[in-house]
C-alpha positions as MATLAB code, in Angstrom:
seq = 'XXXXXXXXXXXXXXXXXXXXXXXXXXXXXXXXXXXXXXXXXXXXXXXXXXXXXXXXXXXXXXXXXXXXXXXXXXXXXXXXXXXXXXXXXXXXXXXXXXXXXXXXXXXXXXXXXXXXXXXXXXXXXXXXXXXXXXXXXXXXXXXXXXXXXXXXXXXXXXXXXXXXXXXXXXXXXXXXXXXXXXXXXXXXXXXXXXXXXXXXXXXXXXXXXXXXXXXXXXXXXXXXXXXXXXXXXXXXXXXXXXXXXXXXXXXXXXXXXXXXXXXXXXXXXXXXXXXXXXXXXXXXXXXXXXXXXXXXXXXXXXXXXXXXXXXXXXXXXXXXXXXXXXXXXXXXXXXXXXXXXXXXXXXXXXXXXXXXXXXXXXXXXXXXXXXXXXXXXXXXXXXXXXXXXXXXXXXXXXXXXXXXXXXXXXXXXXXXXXXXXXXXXXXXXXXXXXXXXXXXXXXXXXXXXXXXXXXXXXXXXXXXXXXXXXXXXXXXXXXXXXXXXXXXXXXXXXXXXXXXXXXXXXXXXX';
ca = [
      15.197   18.732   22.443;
      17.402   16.010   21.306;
      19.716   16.645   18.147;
      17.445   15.711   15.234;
      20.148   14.624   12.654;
      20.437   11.295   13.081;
      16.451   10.914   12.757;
      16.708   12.806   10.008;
      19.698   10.860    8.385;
      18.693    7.705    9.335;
      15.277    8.344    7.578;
      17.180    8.890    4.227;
      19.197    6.143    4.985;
      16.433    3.739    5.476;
      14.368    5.132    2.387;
      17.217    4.746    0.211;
      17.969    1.312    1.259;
      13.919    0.585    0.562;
      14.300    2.280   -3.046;
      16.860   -0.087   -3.997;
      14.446   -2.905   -2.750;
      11.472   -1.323   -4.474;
      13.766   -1.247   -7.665;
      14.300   -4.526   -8.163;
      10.702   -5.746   -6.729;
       9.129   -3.654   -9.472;
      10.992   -5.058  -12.228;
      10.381   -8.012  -11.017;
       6.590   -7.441  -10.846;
       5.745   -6.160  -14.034;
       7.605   -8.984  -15.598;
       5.822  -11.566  -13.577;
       2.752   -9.915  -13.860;
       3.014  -10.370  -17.480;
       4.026  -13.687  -17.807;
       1.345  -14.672  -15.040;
      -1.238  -12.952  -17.640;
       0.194  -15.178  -20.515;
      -0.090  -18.666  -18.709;
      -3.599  -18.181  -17.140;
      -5.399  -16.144  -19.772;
      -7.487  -12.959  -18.860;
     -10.168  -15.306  -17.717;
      -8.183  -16.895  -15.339;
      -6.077  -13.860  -14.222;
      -9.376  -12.133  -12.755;
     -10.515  -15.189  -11.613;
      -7.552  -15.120   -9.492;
      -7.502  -11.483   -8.729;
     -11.263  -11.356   -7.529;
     -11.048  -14.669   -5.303;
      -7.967  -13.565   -3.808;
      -9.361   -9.824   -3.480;
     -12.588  -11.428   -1.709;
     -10.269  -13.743    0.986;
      -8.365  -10.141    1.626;
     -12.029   -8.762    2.726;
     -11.465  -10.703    5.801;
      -8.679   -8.123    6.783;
     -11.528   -6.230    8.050;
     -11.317   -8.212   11.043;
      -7.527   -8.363   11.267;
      -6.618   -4.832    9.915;
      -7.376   -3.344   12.523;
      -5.581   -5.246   15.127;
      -2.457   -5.339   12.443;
      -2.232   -1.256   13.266;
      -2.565   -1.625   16.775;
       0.102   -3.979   16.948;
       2.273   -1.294   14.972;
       1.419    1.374   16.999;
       2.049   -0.343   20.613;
       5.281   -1.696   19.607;
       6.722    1.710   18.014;
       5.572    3.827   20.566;
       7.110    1.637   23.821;
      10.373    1.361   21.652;
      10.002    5.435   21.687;
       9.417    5.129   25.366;
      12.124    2.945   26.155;
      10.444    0.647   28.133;
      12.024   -3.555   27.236;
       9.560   -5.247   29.690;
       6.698   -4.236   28.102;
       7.881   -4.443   24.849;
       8.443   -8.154   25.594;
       4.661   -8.337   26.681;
       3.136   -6.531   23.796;
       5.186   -8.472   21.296;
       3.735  -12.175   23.212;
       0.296  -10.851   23.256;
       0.453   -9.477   19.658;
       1.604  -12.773   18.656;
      -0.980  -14.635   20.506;
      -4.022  -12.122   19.486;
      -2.612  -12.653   15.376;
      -3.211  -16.830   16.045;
      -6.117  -16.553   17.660;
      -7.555  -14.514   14.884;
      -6.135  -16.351   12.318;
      -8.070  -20.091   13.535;
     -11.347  -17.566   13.279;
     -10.613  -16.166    9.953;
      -9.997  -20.029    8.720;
     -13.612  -20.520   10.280;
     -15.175  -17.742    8.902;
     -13.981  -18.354    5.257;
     -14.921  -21.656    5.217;
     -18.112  -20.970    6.344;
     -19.087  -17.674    4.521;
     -16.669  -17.418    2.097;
     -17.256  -20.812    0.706;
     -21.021  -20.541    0.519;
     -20.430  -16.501   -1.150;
     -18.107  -17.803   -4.078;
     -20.059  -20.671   -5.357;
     -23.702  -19.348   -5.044;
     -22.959  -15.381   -5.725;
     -19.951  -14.841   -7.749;
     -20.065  -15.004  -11.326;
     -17.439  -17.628  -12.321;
     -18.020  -19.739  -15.735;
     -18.820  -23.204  -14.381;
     -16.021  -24.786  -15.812;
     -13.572  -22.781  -13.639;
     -15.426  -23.013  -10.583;
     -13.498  -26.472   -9.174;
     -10.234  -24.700   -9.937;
     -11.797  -20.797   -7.836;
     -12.489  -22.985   -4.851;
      -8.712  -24.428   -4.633;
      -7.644  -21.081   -5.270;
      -9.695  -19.895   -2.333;
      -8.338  -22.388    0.471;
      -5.165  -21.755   -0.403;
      -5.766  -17.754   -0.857;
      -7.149  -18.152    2.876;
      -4.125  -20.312    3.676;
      -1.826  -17.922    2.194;
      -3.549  -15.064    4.253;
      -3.683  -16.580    7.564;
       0.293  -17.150    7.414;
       0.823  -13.112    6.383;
      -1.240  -12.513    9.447;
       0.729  -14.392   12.054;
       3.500  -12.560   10.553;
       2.633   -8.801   11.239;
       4.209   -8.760   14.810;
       7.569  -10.014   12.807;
       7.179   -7.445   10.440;
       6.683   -4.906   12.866;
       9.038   -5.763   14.873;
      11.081   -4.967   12.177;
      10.132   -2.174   10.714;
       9.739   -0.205   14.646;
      13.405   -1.438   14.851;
      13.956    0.672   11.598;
      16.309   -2.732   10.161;
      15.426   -1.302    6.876;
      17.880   -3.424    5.068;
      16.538   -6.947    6.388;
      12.926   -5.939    5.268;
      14.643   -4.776    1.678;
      16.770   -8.548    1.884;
      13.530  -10.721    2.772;
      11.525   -8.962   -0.191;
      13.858   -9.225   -2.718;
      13.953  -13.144   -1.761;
      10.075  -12.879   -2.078;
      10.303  -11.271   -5.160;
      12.716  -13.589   -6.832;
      10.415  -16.644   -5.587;
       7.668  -14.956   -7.153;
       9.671  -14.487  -10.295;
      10.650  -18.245  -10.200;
       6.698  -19.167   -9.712;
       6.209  -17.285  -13.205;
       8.278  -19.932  -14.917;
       7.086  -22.766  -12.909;
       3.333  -22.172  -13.856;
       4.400  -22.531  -17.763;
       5.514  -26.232  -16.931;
       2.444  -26.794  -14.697;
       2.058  -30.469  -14.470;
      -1.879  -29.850  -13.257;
      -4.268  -27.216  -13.910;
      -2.600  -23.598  -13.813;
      -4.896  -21.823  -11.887;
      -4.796  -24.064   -9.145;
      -0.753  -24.822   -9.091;
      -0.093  -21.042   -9.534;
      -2.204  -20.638   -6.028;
      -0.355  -23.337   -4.192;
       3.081  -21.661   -5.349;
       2.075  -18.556   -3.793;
       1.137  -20.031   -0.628;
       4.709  -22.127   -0.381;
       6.446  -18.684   -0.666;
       4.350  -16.889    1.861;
       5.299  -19.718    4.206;
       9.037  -19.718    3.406;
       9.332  -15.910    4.115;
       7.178  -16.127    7.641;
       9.507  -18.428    8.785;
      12.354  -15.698    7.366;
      11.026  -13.087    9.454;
      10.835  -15.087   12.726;
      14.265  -16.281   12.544;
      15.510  -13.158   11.800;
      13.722  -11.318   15.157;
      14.674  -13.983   17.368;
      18.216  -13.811   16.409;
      18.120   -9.505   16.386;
      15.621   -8.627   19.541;
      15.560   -9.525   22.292;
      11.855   -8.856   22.838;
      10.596  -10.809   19.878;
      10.545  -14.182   22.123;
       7.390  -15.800   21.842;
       5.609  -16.839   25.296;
       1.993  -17.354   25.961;
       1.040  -14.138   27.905;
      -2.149  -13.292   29.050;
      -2.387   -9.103   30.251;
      -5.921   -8.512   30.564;
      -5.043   -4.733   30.731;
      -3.007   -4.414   27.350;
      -5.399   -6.851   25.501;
      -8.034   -4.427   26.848;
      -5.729   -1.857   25.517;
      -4.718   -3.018   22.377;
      -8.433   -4.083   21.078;
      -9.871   -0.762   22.532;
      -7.839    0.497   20.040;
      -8.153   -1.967   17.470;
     -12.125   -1.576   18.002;
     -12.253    1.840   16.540;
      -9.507    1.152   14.121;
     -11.991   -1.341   12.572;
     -14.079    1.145   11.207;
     -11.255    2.733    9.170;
      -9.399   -0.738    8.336;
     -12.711   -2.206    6.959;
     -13.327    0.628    5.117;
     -10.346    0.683    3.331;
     -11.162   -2.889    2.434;
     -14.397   -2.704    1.068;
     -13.762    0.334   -0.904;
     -10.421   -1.405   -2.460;
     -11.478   -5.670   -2.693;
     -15.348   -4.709   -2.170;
     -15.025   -2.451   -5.530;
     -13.610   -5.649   -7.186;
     -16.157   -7.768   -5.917;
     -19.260   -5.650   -6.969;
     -16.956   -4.958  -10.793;
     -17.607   -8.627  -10.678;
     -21.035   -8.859   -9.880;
     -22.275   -6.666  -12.511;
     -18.904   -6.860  -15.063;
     -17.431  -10.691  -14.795;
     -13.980  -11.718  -14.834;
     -12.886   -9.581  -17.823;
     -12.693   -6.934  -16.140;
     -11.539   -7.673  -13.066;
      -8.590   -8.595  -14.880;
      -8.493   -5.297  -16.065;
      -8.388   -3.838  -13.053;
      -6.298   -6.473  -11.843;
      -3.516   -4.864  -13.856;
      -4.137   -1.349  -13.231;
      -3.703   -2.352   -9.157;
       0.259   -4.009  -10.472;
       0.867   -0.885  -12.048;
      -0.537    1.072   -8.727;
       1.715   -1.180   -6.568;
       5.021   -0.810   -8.776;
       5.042    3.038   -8.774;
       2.482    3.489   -5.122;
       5.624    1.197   -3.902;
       8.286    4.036   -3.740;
       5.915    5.742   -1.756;
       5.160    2.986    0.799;
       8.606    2.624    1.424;
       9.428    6.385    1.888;
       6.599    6.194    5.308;
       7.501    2.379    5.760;
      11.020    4.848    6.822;
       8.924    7.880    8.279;
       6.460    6.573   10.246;
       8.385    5.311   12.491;
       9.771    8.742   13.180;
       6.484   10.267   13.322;
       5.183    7.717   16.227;
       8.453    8.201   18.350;
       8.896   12.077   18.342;
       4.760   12.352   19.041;
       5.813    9.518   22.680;
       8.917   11.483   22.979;
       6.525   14.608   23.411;
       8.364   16.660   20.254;
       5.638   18.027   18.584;
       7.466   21.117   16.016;
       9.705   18.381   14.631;
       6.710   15.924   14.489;
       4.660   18.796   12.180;
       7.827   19.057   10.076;
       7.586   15.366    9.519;
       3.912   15.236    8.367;
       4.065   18.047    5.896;
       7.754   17.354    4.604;
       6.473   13.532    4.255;
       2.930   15.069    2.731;
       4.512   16.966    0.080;
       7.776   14.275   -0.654;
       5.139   11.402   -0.910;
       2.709   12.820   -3.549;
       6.147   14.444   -5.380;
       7.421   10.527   -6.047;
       4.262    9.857   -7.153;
       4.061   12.705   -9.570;
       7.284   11.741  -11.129;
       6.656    8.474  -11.644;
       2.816    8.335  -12.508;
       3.296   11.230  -14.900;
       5.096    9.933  -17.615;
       2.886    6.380  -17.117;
      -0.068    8.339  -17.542;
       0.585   10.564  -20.571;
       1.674    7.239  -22.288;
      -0.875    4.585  -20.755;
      -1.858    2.730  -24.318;
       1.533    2.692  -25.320;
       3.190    1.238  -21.520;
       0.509   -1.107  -21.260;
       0.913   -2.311  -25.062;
       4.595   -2.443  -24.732;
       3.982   -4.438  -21.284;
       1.665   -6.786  -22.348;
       0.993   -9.213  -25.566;
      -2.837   -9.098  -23.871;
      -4.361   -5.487  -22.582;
      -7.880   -6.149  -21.210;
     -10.703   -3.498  -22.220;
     -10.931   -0.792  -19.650;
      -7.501   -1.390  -18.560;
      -5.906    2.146  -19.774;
      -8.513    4.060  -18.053;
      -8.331    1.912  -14.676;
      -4.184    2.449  -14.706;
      -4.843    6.524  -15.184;
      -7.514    6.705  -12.277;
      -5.692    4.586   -9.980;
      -2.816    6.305  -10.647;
      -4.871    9.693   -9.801;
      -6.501    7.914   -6.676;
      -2.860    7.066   -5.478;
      -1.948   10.667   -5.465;
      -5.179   12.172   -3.758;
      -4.492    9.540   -1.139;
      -0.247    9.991   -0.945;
      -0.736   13.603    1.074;
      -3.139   11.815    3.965;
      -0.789    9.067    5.146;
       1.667   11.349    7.638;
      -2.119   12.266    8.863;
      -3.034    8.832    9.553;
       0.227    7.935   11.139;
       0.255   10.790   13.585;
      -3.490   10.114   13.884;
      -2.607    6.517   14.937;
       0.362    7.672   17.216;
      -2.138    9.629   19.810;
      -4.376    6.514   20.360;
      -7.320    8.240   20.616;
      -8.078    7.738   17.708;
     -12.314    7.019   17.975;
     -14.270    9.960   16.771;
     -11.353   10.077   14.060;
     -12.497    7.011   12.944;
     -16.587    7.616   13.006;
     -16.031   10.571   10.698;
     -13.486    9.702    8.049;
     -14.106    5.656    8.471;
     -18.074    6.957    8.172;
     -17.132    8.632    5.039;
     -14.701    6.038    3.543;
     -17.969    3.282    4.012;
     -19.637    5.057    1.548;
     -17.476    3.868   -1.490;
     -19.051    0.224   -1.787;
     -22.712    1.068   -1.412;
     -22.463    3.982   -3.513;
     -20.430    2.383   -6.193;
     -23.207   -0.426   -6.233;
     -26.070    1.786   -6.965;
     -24.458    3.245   -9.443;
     -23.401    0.529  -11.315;
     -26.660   -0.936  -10.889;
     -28.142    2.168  -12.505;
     -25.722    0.911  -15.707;
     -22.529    3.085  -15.445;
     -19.157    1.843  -16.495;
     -17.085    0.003  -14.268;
     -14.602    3.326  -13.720;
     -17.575    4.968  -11.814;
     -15.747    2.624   -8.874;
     -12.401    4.723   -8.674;
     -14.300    7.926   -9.795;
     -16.242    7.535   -6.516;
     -13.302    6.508   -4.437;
     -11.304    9.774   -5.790;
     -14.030   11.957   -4.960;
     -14.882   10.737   -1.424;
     -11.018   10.433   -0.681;
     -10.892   14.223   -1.234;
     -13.485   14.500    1.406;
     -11.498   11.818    3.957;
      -8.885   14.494    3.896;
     -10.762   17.476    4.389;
     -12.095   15.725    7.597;
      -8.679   14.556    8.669;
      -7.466   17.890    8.657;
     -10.573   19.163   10.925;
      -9.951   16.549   13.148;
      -6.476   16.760   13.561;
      -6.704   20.432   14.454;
      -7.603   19.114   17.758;
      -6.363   15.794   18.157;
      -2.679   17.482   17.823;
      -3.161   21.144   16.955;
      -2.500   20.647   13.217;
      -2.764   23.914   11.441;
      -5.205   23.315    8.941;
      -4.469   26.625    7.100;
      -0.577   26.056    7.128;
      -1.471   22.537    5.379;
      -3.511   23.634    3.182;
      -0.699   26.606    2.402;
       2.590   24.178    2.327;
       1.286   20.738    1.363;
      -2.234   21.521   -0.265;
      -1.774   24.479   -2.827;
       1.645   23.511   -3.230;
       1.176   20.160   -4.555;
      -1.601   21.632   -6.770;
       0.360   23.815   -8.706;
       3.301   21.434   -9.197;
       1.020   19.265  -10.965;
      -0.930   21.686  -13.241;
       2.406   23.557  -13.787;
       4.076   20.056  -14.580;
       1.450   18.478  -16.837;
       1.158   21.342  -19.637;
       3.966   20.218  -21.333;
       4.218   16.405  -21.485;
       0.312   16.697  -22.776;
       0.967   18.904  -25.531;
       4.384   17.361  -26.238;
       2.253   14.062  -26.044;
      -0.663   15.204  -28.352;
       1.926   15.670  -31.448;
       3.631   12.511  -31.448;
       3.103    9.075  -32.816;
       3.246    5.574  -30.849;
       6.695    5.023  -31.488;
       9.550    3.703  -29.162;
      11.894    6.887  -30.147;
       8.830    9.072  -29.464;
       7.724    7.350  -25.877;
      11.420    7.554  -24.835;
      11.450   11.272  -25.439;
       8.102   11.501  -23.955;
       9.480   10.293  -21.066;
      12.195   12.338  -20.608;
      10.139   15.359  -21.096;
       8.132   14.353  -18.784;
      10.903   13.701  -15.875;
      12.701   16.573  -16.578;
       9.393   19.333  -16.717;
       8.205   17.354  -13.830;
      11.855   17.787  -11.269;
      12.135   21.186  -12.647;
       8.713   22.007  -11.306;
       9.300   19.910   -7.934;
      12.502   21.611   -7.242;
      11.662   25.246   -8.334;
       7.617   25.540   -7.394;
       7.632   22.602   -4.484;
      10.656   22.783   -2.758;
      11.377   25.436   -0.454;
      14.359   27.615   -0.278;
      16.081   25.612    2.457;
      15.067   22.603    0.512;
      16.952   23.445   -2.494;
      19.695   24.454   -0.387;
      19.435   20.392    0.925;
      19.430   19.033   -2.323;
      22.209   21.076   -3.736;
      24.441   20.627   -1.006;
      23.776   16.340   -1.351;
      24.429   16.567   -5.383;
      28.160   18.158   -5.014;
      28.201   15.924   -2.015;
      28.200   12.634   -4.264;
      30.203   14.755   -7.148;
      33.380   14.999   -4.678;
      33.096   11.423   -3.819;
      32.924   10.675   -7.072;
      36.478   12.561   -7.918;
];
C-alpha cells in the first residue's frame, strides 16, 4: 500500500485552507443576509426565497448528472488515465449545455404557468416574482454549465482556488447588499438581476482558471456513445436520490407556501442562512475528503478507505456540534441580535434545521463511498424510495392543519431511517461493518451530545438575555462541548494527534 501521509496531510491542508474561506463567506453571509432582509421586507425576502427555491426543483433533472460528472472525473484522476479524462471532461461539458437549453424550456413552460396560477403571491408582487424567476432560471442554468469547472477543481484537490473564487463571490454578494439600498427600480427585481451578473462573472472565473491549470479541461465537442451510456446509466439511478433531496429541501418550501404564504417562507428562509453558515464548515471538511474517499476505493485500498468514512462520520457531525450548540441554546437571542426583523417561526426552524444538519452530517462519507462503486441502483430505490416520502407526507400533514415545523420534523425522522438503510446496504456494496459503525461513529456521537448539552441548558435556563450573559453562554458552551469531543469522541490515538499538532504550533510560535 502506498504511504498514506500525504493523503492524510494534504486533507488537513485542503480543509484548513476551506475553513479560512468558510470564515470569511459566513461573515459575509449573515451580514448580507440581514441587510437583504432590511431592503426587501419579509414579504419580499420569501418571495424571493420560494421562487428561487422552486427554479432549484429543476436540479432534479441536473443533480443527478452533476454527481456523475464528479464521480467519473475523480475516479479516472485516481486511475491515472489523461485520455479519458480529456473525454469525460468534453462530454460532461457538452451533457451540462445540453441540459441547460432543456431546463430553460422546461421553466418557461411549467414553471411559468406553476408560479402565476398556483403559488400564493399578493398580486401586487406578482410582475416583480416573474422577473425574479427568469433570471433565477438564468442564474441556474449558468451554475450548471459550471459543475465540470468546479469539479475539475475540486478532483484536482486546488483547494485554495475554490477558497479564492468564493471569497470573490462572497464579496460581490456583499457589494449587491449595498447596491439594492440605492436601487434605481423595484428591489425585488434589481436584487435578482445582481445575483445573476455575479453568477456569470464567477463561471467565467472557473473556466479560465482550468484552462490555464489542466490540461484536460479543454473543451471539444465529443461524442462517446459508450461513456454517455456510462455516465447517464449512472446518472439514471442517481436521479432518484438527487430529486429526492430536492423535493424534500425546495418541495418543503413550496408546499410551506401553499398552505403558509410568504411569511413564512421567509422564516425559513433564514433558518436555511443560518444552516448554510455553520452546515458550511462541514461541506468544506468532505469538499477535502471526498476526494480521498473516491481515489483510495479506484486505487483498490479499502482499510484506509473505512478509516476515511468513519473518521470523516464522526469529525463532520463533531463541527457541527460545536458550532450549532451554542446557536441553539441561544436561538431568540442570535437571531434578535442578527436581525432588526425575526419572522414568526423562525427560532424553531433555525433549532430543527440545525438538528436535521446533524442527523444528516454522519451519512455523507456513506454517500461518497456509495457513489465511488458506481453501482449505485438498488442503493438508490431504497434510501431515494425513502427520502420521496418527505414531500407527500409533509403535505398531508399540513393539510390536516399542523404547523409549518411538521416539514423538518418529518425530514429528521425519515433521515434517521435513510441511514439505517445506508448502512444495510453498504454492508454489501463494500463490506461496511454495520456493527463497528454503529460502535465508533453511531453511539459515539450520541453520547458526546447528551454528555455535552447538560450543561449549556442548565447554565442557559438561569440567565437573562443579556450580551455579558450570551457571551458566557457561549463559552460554556465551546468549552463543555471540546472537552466532551476530545475526552468521550476522540480516541486514544486521536488525542495523541491533536496533542502532538498543539505543541507543534506552540514551538513555532517561540
Amino acid at each position: 500500500m502506498e504511504n498514506l501521509a500525504p493523503n492524510n496531510k494534504r486533507i488537513v491542508k485542503n480543509t484548513l485552507l476551506l475553513y479560512v474561506r468558510m470564515l470569511f463567506l459566513m461573515v459575509v453571509s449573515l451580514y448580507t443576509s440581514r441587510v437583504v432582509l432590511n431592503a426587501l421586507g419579509i414579504e419580499d425576502f420569501g418571495i424571493y426565497n420560494v421562487v428561487g427555491g422552486m427554479v432549484a426543483m429543476f436540479s432534479m433533472l441536473s443533480g443527478s448528472l452533476s454527481a456523475a460528472i464528479t464521480r467519473f472525473i475523480t475516479y479516472e484522476l485516481g486511475r491515472g488515465d489523461r485520455e479519458k479524462l480529456r473525454t469525460i471532461f468534453s462530454s460532461a461539458v457538452t451533457i451540462q449545455l445540453g441540459l441547460a437549453a432543456i431546463i430553460i424550456i422546461l421553466a418557461e413552460v411549467l414553471g411559468i404557468w406553476f408560479l402565476n396560477s398556483k403559488m400564493t403571491i399578493p398580486l401586487d408582487r406578482l410582475a416583480a416574482a416573474n422577473w425574479v424567476f427568469q433570471f433565477s432560471v438564468l442564474t441556474f442554468a449558468i451554475n450548471l454549465v459550471s459543475v465540470p469547472y468546479n469539479a475539475s477543481i475540486i478532483a484536482h484537490e486546488r483547494m485554495s482556488a475554490f477558497a479564492y473564487i468564493s471569497i470573490f463571490e462572497a464579496v460581490g454578494k456583499l457589494a449587491i447588499a449595498y447596491l439594492i439600498t440605492i436601487s434605481p427600480i423595484d428591489r425585488l427585481v434589481f436584487y435578482a438581476i445582481l445575483m445573476c451578473a455575479v453568477a456569470l462573472i464567477v463561471r467565467f472565473t472557473y473556466g479560465i482558471y482550468c484552462k490555464r491549470h489542466f490540461e484536460e479541461c479543454m473543451y471539444h465537442f465529443i461524442f462517446d456513445k459508450n461513456l454517455l451510456k456510462d455516465m447517464f446509466g449512472f446518472a439514471g439511478w442517481n436521479f432518484i436520490g438527487a430529486s429526492s433531496s430536492v423535493l424534500r429541501d425546495q418541495g418543503g418550501n413550496v408546499v410551506i407556501n401553499l398552505f403558509c404564504g410568504p411569511a413564512v417562507n421567509a422564516a425559513r428562509g433564514i433558518a436555511f442562512q443560518v444552516n448554510n453558515a455553520v452546515n458550511g464548515f462541514v461541506v468544506n471538511f468532505m469538499m477535502a475528503l471526498n476526494p480521498q474517499i473516491t481515489k483510495q476505493y479506484a486505487a483498490g485500498n479499502r482499510e484506509y478507505m473505512m478509516t476515511l468514512i468513519f473518521q470523516g462520520a464522526r469529525l463532520s457531525f463533531y463541527m457541527l456540534l460545536l458550532l450549532s450548540l451554542p446557536i441553539l441554546v441561544n436561538t431568540h437571542y442570535v437571531l434578535g441580535l442578527w436581525l432588526n426583523i425575526v419572522p414568526e417561526h423562525a427560532v424553531s426552524f433555525v433549532q430543527l434545521v440545525l438538528v436535521f444538519a446533524m442527523s444528516e452530517s454522519i451519512s455523507q462519507p456513506l454517500v461518497t463511498a456509495m457513489l465511488a462503486t458506481g453501482k449505485i441502483r438498488n442503493y438508490q430505490l431504497v434510501v431515494g424510495g425513502l427520502q420521496m416520502m418527505n414531500l407527500p407526507v409533509s403535505y398531508v400533514l399540513l393539510r390536516m392543519g399542523t404547523v409549518p415545523e411538521t416539514v423538518l420534523i418529518v425530514a429528521i425522522a425519515i433521515s434517521q431511517c435513510c441511514l439505517a438503510a445506508r448502512l444495510l446496504m453498504l454492508r454489501g456494496m463494500i463490506g461496511l461493518s454495520v456493527r463497528l459503525y454503529l460502535k465508533k461513529v453511531y453511539t459515539n456521537v450520541l453520547m458526546v451530545s447528551f454528555i455535552s448539552m447538560a450543561v449549556p441548558i442548565l447554565f442557559v435556563s438561569h440567565m437573562d438575555e443579556t450580551f455579558l450573559d450570551f457571551v458566557v453562554s457561549c463559552a460554556v458552551t465551546v468549552v463543555c462541548t471540546g472537552f466532551t469531543i476530545y475526552y468521550v469522541g476522540c480516541n486514544r490515538t486521536e488525542r495523541k494527534f491533536v496533542v502532538e499538532k498543539i505543541h507543534k504550533i506552540a514551538r513555532k510560535q517561540r
